[in-house]
C-alpha positions as CSV (number, residue, x, y, z in Angstrom):
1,X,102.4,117.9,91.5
2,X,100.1,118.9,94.1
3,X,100.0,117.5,97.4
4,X,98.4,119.4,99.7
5,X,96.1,122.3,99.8
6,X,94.9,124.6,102.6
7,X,92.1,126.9,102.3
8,X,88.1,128.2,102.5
9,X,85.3,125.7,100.8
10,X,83.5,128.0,98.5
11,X,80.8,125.3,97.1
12,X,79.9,121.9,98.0
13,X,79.2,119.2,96.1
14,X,77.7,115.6,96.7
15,X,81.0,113.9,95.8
16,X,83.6,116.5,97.1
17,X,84.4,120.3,97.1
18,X,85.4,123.8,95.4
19,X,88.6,124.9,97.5
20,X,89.5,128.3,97.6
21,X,93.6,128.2,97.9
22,X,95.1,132.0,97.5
23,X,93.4,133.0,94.8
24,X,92.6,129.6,93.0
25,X,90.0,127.3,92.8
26,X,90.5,123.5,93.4
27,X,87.5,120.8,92.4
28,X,88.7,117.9,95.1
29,X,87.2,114.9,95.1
30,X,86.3,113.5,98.6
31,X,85.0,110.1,100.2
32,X,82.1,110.6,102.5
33,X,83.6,110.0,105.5
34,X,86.3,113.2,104.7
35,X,83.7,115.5,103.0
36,X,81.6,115.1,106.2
37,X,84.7,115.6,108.1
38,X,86.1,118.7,106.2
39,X,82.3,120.0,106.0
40,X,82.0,120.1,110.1
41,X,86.1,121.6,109.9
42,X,84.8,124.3,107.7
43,X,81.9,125.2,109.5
44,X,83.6,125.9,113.3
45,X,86.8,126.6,111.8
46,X,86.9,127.9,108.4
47,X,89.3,126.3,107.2
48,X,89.9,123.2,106.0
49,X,93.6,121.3,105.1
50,X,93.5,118.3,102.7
51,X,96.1,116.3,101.8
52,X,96.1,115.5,98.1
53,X,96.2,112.2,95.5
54,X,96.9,113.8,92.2
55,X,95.5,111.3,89.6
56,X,96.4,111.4,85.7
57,X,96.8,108.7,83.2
58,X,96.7,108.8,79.2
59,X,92.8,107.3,80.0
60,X,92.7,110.1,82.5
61,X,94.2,113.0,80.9
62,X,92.2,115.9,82.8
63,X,93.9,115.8,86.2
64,X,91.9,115.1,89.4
65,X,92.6,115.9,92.6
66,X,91.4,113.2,95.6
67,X,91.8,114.9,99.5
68,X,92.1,113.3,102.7
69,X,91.9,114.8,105.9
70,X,95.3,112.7,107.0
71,X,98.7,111.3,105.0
72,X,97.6,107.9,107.3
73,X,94.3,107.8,104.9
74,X,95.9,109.3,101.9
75,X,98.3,106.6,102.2
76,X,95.8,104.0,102.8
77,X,94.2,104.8,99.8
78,X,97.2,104.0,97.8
79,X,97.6,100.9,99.0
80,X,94.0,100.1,98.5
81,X,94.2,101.0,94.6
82,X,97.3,98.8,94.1
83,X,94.6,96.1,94.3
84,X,93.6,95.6,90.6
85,X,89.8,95.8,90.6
86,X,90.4,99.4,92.5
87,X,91.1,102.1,90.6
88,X,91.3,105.9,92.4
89,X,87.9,107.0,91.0
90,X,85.9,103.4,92.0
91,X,87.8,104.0,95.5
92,X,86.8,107.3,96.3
93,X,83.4,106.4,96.6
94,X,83.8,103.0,97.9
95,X,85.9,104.1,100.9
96,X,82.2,104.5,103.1
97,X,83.4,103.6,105.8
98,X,86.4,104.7,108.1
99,X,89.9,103.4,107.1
100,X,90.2,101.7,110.5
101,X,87.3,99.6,109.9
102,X,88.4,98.8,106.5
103,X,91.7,98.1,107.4
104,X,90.3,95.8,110.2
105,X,88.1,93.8,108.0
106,X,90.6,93.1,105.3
107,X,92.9,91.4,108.2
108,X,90.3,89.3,109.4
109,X,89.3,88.1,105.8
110,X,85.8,89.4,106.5
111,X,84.7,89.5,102.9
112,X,80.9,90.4,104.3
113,X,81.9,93.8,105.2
114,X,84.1,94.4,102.5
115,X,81.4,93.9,99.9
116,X,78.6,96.2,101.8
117,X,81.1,99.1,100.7
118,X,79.9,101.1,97.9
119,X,80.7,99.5,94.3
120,X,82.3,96.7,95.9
121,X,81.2,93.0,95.6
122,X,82.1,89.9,96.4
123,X,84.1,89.0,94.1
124,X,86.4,92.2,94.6
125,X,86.4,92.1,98.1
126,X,88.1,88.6,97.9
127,X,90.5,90.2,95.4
128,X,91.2,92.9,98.1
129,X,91.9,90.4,100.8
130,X,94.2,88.5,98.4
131,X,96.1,91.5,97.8
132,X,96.3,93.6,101.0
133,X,95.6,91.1,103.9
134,X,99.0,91.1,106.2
135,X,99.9,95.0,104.7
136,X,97.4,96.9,107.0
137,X,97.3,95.9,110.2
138,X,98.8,99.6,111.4
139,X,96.0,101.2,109.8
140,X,93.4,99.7,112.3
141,X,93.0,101.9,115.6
142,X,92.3,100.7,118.9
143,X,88.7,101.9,118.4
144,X,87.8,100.2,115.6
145,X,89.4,97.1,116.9
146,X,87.7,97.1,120.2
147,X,84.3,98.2,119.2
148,X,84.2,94.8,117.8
149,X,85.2,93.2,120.4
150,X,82.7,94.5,123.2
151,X,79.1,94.3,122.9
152,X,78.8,97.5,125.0
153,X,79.7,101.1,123.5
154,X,82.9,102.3,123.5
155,X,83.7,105.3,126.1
156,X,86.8,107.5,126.5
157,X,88.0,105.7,129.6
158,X,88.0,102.1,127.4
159,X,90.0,103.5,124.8
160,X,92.6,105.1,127.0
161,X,92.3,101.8,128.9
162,X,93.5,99.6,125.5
163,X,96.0,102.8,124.3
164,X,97.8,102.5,128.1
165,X,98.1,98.6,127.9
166,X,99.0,98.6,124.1
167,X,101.8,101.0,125.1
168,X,103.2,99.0,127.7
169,X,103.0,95.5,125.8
170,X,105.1,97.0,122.5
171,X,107.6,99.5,124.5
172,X,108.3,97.9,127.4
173,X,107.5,93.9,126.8
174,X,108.8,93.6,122.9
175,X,105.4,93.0,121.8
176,X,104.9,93.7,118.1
177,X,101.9,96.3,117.3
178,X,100.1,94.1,115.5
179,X,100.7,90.9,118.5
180,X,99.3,93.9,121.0
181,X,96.0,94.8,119.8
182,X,95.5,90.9,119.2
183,X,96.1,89.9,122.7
184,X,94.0,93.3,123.6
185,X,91.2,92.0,121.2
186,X,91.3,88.2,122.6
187,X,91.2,89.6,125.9
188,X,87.8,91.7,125.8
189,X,86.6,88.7,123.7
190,X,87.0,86.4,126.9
191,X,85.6,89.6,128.8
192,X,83.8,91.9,127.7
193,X,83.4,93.4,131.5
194,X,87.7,94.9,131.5
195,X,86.8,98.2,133.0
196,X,90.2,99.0,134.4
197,X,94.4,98.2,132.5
198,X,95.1,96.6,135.8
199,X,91.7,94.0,134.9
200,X,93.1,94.0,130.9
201,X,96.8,92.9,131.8
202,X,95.4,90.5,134.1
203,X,92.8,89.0,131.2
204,X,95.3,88.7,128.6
205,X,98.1,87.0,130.8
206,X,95.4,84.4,132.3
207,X,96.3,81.9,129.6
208,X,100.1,81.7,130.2
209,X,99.1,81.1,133.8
């Protein structure tokens, strides 16, 4: 079982990559979002890690190889094909988009997004909200969940804004992850103007007051 390769891309192609690990060549199958990841790694670094999904089934017999640039989106991927309209290879490709933004959408029930993803319709994208919704909610990142809260771009300062405030709520006031980046999220929804974690802390406690 393989489950993770390091080494030089010696080809590219449109769906994924020839690895050069030792003295062996790996075909990898990639989602776009990692091959244009590993393809930028490669280029100012050289060399690219990957962890792997090794897929093989009597349907399957020639094994293929899936990478992933971290075990959080390997591991999200694995959840995703326990759905069972989502096998790895229909995956692969429909994982467009980055897992925090998946993840997001499939905890809000928003079936739109969901269905915009390559090879996915409606109908599936209900089936994957039926399945996952409630399992994911650590796989969505303060980024993803706050560019959709503020109609403004998100900068550095905002996101270390939400990471201070969401470490406070969950290691000093019990919250639960998933309660933090809710009240976070309700709290640039009432205003979208929080520039500072004094002005967040403030926003979210307004109600209770």
């Amino acid at each position: 079982m393989i489950g993770y390769l390091e080494g030089r891309i010696i080809q590219h192609e449109s769906d994924g990559i020839l690895l050069l690990a030792g003295s062996i060549g790996y075909e990898i199958l990639l989602n776009p979002i990692t091959l244009a990841q590993v393809t930028k790694d490669s280029s100012e670094e050289g060399v690219v890690s990957l962890y792997i999904y090794y897929h093989v089934t009597e349907r399957q017999p020639k094994p293929v190889l899936i990478g992933f640039g971290t075990p959080e989106d390997k591991a999200f991927f694995q959840l995703f094909i326990s759905v069972s309209a989502v096998g790895p290879m229909k995956a692969v490709k429909a994982l467009t988009r980055p897992v925090g933004e998946i993840a997001r959408a499939i905890e809000e029930k928003d079936v739109s997004f969901l269905a915009q993803l390559s090879g996915i319709g409606k109908r599936t994208a209900e089936k994957i909200i039926a399945t996952l919704n409630g399992k994911v909610s650590g796989f969505i990142d303060s980024a993803a969940q706050i560019s959709q809260t503020s109609p403004r771009p998100l900068d550095k300062s905002l996101e270390e804004i939400s990471q201070q405030v969401e470490d406070v709520l969950v290691d000093q006031l019990g919250h639960s992850l998933a309660s933090a980046r809710r009240l976070i999220k309700e709290a640039f929804d009432r205003n979208p103007a929080i520039e500072t974690a004094e002005s967040l802390f403030d926003e979210i406690y307004q109600e209770g007051r």
